[in-house]
N, CA, C and O of each residue as an XYZ file, in Angstrom:
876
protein
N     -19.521     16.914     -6.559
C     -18.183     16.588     -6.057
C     -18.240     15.411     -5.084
O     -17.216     14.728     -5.050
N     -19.054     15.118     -4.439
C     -19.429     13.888     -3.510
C     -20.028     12.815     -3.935
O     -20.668     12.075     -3.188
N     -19.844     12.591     -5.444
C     -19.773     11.680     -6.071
C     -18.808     11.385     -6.510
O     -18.903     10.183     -6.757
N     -17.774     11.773     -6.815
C     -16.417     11.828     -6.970
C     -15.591     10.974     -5.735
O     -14.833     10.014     -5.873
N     -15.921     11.519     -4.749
C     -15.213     11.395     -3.406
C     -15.554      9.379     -3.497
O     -14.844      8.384     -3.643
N     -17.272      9.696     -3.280
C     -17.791      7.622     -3.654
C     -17.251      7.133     -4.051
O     -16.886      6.015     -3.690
N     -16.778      7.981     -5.421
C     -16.281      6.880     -6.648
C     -14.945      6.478     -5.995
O     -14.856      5.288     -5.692
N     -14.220      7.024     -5.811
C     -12.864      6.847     -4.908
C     -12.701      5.774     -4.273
O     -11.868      4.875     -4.384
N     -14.060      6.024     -3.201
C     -14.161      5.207     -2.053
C     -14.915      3.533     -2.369
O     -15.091      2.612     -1.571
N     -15.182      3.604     -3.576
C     -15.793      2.344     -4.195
C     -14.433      1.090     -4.318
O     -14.073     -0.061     -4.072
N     -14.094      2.395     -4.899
C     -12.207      1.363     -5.253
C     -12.138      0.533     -4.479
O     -12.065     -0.588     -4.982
N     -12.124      0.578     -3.187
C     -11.454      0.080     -1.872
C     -12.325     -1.547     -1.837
O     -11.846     -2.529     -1.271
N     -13.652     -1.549     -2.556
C     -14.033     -2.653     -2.721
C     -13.723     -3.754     -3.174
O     -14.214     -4.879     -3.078
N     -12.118     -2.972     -4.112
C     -11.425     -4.052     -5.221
C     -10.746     -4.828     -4.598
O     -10.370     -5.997     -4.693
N     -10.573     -3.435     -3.495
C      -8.946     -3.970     -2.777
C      -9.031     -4.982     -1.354
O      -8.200     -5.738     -0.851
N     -10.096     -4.703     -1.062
C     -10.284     -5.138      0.280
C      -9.710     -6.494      1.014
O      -9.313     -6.608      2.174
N      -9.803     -7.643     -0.190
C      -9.406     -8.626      0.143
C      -7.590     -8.847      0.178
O      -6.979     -9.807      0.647
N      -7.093     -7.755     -0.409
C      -5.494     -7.970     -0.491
C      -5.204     -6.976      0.847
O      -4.067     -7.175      1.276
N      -6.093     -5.762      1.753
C      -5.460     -5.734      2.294
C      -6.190     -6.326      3.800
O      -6.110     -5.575      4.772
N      -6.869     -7.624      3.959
C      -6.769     -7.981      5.142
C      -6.142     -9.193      5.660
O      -5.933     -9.756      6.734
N      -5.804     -9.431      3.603
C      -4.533    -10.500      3.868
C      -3.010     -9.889      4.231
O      -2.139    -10.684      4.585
N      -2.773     -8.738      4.151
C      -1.512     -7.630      4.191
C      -1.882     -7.464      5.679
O      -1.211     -8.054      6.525
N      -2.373     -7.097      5.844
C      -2.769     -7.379      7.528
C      -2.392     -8.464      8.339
O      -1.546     -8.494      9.232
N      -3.236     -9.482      7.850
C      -2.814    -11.124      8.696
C      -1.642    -11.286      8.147
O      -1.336    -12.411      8.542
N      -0.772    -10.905      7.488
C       0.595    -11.267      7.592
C       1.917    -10.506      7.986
O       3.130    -10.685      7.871
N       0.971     -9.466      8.565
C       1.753     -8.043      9.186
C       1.792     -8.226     10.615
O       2.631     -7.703     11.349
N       0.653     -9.151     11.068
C       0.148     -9.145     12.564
C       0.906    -10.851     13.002
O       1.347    -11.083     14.128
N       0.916    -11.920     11.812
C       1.437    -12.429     12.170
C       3.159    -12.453     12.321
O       3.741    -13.105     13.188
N       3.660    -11.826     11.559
C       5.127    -11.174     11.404
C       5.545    -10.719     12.686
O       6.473    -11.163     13.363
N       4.557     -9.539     13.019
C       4.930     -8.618     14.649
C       4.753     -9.603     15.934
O       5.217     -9.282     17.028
N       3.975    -10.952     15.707
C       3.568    -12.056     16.743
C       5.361    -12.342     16.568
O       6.243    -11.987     17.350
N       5.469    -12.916     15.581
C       6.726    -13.892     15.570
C       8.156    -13.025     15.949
O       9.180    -13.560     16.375
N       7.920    -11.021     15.596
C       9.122    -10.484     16.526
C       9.017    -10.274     17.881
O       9.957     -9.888     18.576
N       8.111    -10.469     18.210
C       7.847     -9.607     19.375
C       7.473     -7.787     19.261
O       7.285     -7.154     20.299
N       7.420     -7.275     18.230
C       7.015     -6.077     18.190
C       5.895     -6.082     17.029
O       5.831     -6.842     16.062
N       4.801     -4.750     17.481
C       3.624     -4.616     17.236
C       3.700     -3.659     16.246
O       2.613     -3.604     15.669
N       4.676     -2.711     15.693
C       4.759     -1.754     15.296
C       4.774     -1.875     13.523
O       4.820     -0.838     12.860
N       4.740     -2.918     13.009
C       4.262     -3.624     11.680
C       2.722     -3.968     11.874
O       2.196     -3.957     10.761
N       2.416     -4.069     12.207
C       0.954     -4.790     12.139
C       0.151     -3.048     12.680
O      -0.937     -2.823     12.150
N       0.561     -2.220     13.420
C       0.186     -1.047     13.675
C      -0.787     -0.394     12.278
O      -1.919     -0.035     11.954
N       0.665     -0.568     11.768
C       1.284      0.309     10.468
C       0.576      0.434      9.360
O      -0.151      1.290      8.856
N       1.099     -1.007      9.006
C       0.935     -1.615      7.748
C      -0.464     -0.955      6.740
O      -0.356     -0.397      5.648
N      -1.789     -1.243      7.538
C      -2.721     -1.104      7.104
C      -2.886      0.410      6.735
O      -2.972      0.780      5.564
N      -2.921      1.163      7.679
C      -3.532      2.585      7.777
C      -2.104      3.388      6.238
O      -2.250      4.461      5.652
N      -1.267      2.674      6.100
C      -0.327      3.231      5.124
C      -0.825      2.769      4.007
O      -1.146      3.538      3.101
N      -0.945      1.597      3.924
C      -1.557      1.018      2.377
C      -2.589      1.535      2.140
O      -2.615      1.794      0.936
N      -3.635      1.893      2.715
C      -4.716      2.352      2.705
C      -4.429      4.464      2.363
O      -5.070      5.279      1.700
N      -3.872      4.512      2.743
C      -3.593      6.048      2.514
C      -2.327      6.278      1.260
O      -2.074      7.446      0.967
N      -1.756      5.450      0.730
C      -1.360      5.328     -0.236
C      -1.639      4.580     -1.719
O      -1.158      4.793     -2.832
N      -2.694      3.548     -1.202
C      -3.716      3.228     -2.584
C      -4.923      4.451     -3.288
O      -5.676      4.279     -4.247
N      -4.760      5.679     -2.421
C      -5.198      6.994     -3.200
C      -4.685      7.108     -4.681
O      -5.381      7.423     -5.647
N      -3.319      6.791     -4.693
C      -2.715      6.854     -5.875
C      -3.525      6.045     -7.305
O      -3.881      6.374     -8.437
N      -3.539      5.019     -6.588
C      -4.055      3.845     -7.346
C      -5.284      4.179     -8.086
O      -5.580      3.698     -9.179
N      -6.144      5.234     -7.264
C      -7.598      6.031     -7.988
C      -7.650      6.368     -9.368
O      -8.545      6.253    -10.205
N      -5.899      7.036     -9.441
C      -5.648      8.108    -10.588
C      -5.409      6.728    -11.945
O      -5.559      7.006    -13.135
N      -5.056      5.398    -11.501
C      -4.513      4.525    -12.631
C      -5.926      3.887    -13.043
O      -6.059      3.524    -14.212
N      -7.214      3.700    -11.946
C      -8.100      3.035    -12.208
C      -8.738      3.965    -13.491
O      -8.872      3.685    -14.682
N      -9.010      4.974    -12.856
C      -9.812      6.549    -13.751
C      -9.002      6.094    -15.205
O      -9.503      5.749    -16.275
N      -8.067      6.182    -14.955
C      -7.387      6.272    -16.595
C      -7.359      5.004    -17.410
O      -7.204      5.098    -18.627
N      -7.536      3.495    -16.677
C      -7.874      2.545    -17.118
C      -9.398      2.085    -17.584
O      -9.573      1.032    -18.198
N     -10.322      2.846    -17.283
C     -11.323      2.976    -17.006
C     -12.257      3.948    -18.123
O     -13.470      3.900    -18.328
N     -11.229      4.825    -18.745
C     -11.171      6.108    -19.570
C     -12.373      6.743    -18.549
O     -13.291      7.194    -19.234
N     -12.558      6.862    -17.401
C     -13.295      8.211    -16.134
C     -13.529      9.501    -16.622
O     -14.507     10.079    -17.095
N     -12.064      9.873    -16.316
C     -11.537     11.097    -16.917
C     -13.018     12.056    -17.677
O     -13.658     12.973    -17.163
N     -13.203     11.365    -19.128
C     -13.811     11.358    -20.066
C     -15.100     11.964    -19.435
O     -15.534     13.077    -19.729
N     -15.641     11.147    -18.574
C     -17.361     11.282    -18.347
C     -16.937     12.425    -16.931
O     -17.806     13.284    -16.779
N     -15.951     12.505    -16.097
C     -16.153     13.092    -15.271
C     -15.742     15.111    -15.572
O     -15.696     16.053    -14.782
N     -15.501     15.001    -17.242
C     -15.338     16.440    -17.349
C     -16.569     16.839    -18.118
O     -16.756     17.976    -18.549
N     -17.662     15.497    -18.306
C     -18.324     15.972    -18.992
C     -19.829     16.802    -17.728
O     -20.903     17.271    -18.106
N     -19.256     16.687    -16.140
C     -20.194     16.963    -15.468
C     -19.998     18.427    -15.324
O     -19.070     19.138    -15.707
N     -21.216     18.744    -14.606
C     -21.212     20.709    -14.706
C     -20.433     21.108    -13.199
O     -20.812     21.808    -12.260
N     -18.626     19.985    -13.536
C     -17.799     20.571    -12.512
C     -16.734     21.640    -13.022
O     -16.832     22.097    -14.161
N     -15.796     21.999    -12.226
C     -14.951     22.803    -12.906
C     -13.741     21.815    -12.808
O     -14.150     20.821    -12.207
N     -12.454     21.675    -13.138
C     -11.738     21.420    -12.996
C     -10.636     21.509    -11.405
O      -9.606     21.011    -10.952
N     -11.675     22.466    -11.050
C     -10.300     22.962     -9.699
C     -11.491     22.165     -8.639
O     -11.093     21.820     -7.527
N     -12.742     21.931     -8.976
C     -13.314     21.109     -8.295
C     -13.182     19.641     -8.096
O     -13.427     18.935     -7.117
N     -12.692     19.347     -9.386
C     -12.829     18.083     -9.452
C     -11.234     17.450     -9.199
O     -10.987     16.279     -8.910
N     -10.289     18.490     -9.380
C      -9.308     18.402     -8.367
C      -9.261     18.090     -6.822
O      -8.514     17.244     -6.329
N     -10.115     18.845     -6.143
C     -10.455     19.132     -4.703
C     -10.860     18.389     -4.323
O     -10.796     18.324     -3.096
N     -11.590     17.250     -5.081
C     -12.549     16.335     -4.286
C     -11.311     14.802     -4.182
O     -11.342     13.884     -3.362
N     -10.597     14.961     -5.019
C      -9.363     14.639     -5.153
C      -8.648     14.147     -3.640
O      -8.634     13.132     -2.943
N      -8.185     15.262     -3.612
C      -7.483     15.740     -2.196
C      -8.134     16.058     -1.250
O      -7.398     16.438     -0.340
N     -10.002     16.120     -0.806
C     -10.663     16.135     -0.010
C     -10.526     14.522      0.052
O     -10.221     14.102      1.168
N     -10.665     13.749     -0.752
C     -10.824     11.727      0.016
C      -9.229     11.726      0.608
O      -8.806     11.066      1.557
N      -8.585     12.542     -0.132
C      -6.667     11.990      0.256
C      -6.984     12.274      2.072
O      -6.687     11.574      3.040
N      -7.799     13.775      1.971
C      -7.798     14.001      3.352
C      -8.695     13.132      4.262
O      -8.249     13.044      5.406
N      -9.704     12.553      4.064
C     -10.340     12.081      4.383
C     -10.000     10.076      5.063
O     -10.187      9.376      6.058
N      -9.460     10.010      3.779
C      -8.341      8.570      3.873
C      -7.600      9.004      5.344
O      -7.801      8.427      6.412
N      -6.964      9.821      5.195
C      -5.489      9.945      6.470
C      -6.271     10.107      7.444
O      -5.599      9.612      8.349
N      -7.629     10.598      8.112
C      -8.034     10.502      9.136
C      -8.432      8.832      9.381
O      -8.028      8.131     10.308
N      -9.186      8.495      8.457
C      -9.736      6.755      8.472
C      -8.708      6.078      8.597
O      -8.875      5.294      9.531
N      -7.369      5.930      7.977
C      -6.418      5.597      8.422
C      -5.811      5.620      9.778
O      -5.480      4.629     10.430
N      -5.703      6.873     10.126
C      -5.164      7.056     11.565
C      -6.123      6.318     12.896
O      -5.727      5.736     13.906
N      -7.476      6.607     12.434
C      -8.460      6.017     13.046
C      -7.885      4.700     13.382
O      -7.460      4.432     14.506
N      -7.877      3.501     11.913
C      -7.722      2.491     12.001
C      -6.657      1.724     12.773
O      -6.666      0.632     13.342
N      -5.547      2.866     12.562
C      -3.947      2.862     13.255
C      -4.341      2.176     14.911
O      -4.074      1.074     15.389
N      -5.064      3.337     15.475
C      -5.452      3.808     17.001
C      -6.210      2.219     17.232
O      -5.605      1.385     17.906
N      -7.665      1.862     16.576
C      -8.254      0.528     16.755
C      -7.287     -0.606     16.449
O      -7.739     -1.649     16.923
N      -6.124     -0.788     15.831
C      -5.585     -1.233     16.074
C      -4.749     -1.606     17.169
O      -4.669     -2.733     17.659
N      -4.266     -0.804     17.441
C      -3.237     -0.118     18.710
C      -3.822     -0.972     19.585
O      -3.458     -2.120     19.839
N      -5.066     -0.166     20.199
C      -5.918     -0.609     21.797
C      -6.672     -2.108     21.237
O      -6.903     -2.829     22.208
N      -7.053     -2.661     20.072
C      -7.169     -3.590     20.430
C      -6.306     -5.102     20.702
O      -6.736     -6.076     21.319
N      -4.607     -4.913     19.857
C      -3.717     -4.998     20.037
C      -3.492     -5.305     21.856
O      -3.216     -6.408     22.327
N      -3.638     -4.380     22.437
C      -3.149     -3.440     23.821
C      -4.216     -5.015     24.918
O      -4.050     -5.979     25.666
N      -5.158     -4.267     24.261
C      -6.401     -5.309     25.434
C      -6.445     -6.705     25.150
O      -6.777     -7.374     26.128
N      -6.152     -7.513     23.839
C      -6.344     -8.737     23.464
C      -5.151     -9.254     24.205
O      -5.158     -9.596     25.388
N      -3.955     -9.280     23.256
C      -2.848     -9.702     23.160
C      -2.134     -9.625     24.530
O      -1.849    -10.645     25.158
N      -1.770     -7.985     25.106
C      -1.451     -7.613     26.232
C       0.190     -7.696     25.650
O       0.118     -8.915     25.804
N       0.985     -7.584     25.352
C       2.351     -7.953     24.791
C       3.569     -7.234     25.837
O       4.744     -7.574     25.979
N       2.808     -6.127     26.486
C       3.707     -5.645     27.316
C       4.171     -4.495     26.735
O       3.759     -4.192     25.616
N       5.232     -3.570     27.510
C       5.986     -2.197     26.636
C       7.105     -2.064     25.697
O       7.591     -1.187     24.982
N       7.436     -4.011     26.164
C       8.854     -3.719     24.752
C       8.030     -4.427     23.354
O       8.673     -4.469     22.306
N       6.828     -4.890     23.369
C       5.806     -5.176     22.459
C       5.083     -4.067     21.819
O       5.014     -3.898     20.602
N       4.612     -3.410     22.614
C       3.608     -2.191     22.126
C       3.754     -0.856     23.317
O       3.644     -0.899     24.543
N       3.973      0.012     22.629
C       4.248      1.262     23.016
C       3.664      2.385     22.897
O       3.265      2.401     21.732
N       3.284      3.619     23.547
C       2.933      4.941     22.782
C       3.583      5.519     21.848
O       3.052      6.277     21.036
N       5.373      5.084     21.870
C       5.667      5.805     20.871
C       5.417      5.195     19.375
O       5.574      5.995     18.452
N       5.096      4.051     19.094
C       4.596      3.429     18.057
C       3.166      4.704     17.218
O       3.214      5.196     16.091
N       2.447      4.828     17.914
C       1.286      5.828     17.815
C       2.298      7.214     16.834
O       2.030      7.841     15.808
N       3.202      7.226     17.545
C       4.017      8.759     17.302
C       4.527      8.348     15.791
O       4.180      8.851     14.722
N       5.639      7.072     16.081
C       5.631      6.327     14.414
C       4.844      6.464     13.436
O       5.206      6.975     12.377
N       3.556      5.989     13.673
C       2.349      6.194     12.410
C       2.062      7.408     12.356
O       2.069      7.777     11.181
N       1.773      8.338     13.167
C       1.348      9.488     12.395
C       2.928     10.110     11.554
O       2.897     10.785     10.526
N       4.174      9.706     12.249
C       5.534     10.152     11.150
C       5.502      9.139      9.747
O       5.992      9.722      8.780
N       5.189      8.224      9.550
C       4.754      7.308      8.031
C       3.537      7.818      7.896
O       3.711      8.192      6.736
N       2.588      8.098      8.098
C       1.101      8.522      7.458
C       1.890      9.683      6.664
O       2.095      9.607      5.453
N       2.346     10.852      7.529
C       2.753     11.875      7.455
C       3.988     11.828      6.188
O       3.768     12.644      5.292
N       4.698     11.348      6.087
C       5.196     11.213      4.858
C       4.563      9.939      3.354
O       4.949      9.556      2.250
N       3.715      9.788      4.051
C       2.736      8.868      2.817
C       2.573     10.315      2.308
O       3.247     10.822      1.412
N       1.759     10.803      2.882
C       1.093     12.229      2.655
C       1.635     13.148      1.654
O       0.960     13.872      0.922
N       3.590     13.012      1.699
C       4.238     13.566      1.112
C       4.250     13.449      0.061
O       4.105     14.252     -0.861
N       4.494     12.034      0.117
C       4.684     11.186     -1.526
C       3.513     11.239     -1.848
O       3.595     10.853     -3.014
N       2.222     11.483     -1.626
C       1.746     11.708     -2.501
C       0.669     13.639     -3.457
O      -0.108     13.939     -4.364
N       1.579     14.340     -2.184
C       1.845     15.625     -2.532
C       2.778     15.695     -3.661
O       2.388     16.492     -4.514
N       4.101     15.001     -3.990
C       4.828     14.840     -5.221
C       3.890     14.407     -6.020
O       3.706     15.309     -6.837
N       2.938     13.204     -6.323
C       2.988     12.693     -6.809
C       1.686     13.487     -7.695
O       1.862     13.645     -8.903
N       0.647     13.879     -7.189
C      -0.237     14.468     -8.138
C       0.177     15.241     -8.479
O       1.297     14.735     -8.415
N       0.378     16.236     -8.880
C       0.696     17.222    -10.018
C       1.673     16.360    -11.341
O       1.466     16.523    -12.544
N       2.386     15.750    -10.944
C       3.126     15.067    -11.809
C       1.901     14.042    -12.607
O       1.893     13.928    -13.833
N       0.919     13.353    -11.733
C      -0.115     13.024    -12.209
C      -1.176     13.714    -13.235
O      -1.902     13.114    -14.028
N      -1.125     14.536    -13.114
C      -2.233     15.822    -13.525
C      -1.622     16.263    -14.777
O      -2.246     16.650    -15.765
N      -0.007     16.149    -14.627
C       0.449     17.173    -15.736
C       0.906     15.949    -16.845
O       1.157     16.409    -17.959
N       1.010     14.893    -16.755
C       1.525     13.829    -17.573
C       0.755     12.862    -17.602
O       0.386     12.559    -18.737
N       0.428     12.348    -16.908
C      -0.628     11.275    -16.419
C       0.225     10.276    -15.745
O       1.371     10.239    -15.294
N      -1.051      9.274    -15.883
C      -0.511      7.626    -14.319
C       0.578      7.190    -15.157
O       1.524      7.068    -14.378
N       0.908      6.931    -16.155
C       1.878      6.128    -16.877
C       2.566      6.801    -16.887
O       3.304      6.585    -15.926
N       2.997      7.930    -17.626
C       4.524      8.512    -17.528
C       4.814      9.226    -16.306
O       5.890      9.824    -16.325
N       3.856      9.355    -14.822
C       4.500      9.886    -14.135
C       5.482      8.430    -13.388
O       6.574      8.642    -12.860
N       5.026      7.368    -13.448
C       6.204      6.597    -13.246
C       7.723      6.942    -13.657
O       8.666      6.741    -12.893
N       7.835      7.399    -14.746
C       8.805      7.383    -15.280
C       9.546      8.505    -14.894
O      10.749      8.669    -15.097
N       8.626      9.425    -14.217
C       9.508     10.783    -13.924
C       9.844     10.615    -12.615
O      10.954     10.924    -12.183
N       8.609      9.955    -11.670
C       8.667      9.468    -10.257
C      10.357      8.686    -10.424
O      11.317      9.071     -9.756
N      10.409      7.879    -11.149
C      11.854      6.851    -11.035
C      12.796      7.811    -11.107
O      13.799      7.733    -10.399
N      12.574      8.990    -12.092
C      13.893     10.012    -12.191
C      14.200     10.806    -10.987
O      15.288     11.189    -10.556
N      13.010     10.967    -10.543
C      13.029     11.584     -8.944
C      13.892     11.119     -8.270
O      14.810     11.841     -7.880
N      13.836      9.866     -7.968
C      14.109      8.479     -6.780
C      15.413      8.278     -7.097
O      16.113      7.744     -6.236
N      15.986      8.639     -8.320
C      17.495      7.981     -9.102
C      18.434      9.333     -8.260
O      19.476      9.232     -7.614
N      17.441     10.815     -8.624
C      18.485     11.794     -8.528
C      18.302     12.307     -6.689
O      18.853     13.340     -6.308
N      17.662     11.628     -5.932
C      17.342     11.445     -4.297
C      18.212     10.483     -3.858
O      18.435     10.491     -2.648
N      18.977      9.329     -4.792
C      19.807      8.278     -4.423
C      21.173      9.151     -4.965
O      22.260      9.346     -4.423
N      20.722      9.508     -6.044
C      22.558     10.111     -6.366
C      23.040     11.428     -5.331
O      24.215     11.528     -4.979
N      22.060     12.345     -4.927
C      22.133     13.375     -3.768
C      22.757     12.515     -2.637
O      23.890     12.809     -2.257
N      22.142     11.542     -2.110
C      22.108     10.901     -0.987
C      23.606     10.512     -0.892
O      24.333     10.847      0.043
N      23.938      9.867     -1.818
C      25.447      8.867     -2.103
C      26.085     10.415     -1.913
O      26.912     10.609     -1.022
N      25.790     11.160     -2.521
C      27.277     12.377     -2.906
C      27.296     12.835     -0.687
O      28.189     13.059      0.130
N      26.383     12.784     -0.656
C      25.907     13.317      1.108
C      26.728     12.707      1.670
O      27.534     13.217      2.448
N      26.653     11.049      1.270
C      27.459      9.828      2.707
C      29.044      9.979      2.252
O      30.027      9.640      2.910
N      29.014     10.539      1.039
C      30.803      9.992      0.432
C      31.264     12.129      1.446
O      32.319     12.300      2.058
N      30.435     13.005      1.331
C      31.063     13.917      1.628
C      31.840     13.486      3.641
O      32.949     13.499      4.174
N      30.001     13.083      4.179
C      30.328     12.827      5.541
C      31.646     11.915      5.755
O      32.655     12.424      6.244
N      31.626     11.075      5.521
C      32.833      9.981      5.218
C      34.279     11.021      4.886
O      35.075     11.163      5.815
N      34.507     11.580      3.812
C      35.770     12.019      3.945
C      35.831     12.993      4.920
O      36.913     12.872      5.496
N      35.027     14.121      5.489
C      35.552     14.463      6.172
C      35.604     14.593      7.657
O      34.773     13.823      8.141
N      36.310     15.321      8.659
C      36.274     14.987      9.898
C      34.461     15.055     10.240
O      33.722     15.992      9.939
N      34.027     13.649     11.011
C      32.394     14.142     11.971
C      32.425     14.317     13.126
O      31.430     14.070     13.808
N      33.511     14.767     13.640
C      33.810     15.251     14.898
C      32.492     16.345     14.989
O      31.748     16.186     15.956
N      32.146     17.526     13.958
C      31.663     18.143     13.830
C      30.010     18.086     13.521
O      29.190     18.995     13.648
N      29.894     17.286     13.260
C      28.009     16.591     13.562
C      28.087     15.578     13.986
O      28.649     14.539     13.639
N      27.227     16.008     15.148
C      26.880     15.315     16.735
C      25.197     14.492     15.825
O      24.012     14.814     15.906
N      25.677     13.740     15.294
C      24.578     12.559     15.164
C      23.359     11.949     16.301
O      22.246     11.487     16.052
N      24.270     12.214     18.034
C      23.041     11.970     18.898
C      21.934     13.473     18.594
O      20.730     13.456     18.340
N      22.558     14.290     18.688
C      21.594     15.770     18.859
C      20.594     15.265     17.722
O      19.366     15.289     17.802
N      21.370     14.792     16.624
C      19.934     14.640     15.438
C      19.223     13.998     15.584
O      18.173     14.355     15.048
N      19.154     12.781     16.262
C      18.578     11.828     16.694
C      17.474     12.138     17.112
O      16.358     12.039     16.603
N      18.048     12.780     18.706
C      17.345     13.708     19.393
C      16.259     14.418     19.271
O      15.155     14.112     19.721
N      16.631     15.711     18.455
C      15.920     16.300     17.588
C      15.154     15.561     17.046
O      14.006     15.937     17.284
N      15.183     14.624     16.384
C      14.103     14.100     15.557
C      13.197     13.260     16.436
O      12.023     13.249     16.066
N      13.438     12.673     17.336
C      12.653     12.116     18.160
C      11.461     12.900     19.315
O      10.491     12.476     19.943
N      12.182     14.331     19.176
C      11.539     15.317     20.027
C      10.573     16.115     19.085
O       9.454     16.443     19.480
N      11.006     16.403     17.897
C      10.196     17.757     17.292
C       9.896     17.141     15.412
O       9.517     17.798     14.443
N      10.248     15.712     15.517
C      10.289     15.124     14.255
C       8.334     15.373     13.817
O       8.229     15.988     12.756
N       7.246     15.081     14.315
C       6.199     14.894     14.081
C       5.923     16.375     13.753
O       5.210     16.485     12.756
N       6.357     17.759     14.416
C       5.730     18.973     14.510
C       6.732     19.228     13.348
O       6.125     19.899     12.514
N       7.765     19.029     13.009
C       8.373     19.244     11.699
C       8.619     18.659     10.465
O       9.593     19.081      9.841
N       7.756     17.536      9.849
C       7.431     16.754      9.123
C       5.800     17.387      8.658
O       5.604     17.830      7.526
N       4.770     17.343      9.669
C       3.448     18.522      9.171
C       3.841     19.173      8.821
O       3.637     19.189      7.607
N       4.688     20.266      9.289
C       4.491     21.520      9.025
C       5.247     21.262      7.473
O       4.679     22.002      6.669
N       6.073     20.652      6.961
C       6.480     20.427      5.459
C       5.194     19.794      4.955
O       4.502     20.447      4.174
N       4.808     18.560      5.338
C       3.941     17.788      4.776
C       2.668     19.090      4.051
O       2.277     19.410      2.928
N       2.453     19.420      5.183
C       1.499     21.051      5.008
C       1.657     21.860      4.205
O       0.771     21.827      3.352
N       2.655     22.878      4.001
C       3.540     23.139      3.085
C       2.875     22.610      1.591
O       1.957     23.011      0.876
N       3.736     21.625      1.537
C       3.956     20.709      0.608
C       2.692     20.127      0.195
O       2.774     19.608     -0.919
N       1.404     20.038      0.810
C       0.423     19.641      0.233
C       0.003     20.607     -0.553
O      -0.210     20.422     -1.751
N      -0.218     22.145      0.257
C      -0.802     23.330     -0.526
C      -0.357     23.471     -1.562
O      -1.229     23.823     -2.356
N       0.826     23.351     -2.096
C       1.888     23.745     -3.548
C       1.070     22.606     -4.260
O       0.329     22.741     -5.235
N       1.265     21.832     -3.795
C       0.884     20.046     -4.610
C      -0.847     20.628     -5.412
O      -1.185     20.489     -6.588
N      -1.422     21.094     -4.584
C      -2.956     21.736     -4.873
C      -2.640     22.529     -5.680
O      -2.559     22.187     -6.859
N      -2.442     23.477     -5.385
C      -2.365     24.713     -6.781
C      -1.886     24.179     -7.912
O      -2.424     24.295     -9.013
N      -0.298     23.248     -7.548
C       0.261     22.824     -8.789
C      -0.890     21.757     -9.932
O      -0.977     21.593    -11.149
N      -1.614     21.227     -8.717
C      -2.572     20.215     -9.648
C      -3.529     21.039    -10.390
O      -3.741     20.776    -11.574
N      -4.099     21.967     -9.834
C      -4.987     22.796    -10.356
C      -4.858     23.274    -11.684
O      -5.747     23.299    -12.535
N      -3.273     23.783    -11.837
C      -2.700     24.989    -12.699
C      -2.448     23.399    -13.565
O      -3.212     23.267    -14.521
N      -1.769     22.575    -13.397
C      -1.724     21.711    -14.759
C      -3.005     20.707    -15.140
O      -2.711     19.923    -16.042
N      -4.029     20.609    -14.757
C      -4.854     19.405    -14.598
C      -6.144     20.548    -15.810
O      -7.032     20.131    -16.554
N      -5.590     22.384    -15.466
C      -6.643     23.187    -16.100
C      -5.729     23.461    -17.830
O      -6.344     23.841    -18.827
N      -4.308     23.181    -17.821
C      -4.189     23.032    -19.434
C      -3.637     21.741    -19.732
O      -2.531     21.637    -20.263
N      -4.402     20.669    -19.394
C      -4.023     19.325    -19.572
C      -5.357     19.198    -20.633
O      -6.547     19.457    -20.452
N      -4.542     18.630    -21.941
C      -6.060     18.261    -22.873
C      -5.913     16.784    -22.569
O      -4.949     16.129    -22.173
N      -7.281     16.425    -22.901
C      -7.574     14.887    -22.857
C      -7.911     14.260    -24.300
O      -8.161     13.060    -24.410
């Protein structure tokens, strides 16, 4: 299984050069607003969301093939899966933080430049990277990289048509009755401890679900 995890982590060799140009143009972007909170970001997200990208290489690659021919099981070779996903979001966050303080000590930009709550930001985007890609494997597993696009878009169509029916309800009627600061609020206070605890949630289902379709998925 920790060859699996390598193979993963090899990828990143492909990528490396697109993301330290995604970088220098994230860092120069946040120079030219005055805020740091793009250049924070940027990296530790791309990086925890090119996990995805594993599942298109494997299948471009025909992987798949040689990696069922090892004496793994399937719920293993799932796991090792979602052991790098886990593994990524710490290296990520890592990277977030070395960013941050070296940001902090070079530059010096001040508090309307760089902030602690920026820190709080990235782990709420890591934290829903995390999500999307709790949706996204099992849909992976059970269809594969190519047509889960297609179901991913159906997702995203019927999350925009929910959304619209949401703003047209708020809109007609009186909002005297939702206090929009309290949500705010709320989300600014307990948004990080209630985003895990879904993200969490939502990863475990994502596991089993990969398991249970990835074990009657023929190749």
């Amino acid at each position: 299984m920790r060859g699996l995890i390598v193979k993963d982590f090899l990828y990143l060799k492909n990528t490396w050069k697109n993301l330290v140009i995604a970088f220098i143009g994230s860092l120069l972007l946040s120079i030219a607003l005055g805020n740091y909170l793009l250049a924070i970001c940027v990296l530790p997200i791309m990086l925890l969301t090119s996990t995805i990208n594993t599942f298109q290489t494997d299948e471009f690659y025909n992987t798949e093939s040689y990696t069922l021919s090892y004496p793994l099981s399937r719920r293993k070779i799932v796991s090792s899966r979602f052991l790098y996903t886990l593994i990524m979001l710490f290296v990520a966050f890592f990277l977030g933080l070395v960013i941050y303080y070296l940001i902090y000590f070079i530059i010096n930009p001040g508090y309307k430049g760089l902030n602690t709550d920026m820190i709080k930001y990235l782990i709420m985007l890591e934290a829903a990277s995390l999500l999307v890609d709790s949706i996204f494997y099992p849909i992976i597993y059970k269809v594969g990289c190519e047509k889960s696009r297609l179901v991913l878009m159906s997702i995203v169509m019927l999350l925009i048509g929910i959304g619209s029916v949401l703003s047209v309800y708020i809109n007609v009627f009186d909002n005297d009755f939702i206090d929009f600061v309290k949500i705010l609020n709320f989300i600014q206070d307990n948004g990080i401890a209630v985003l895990c605890s879904i993200v969490s949630i939502t990863t475990l289902i994502s596991y089993e679900l990969s398991i249970l379709f990835y074990r009657h998925r023929d190749f």
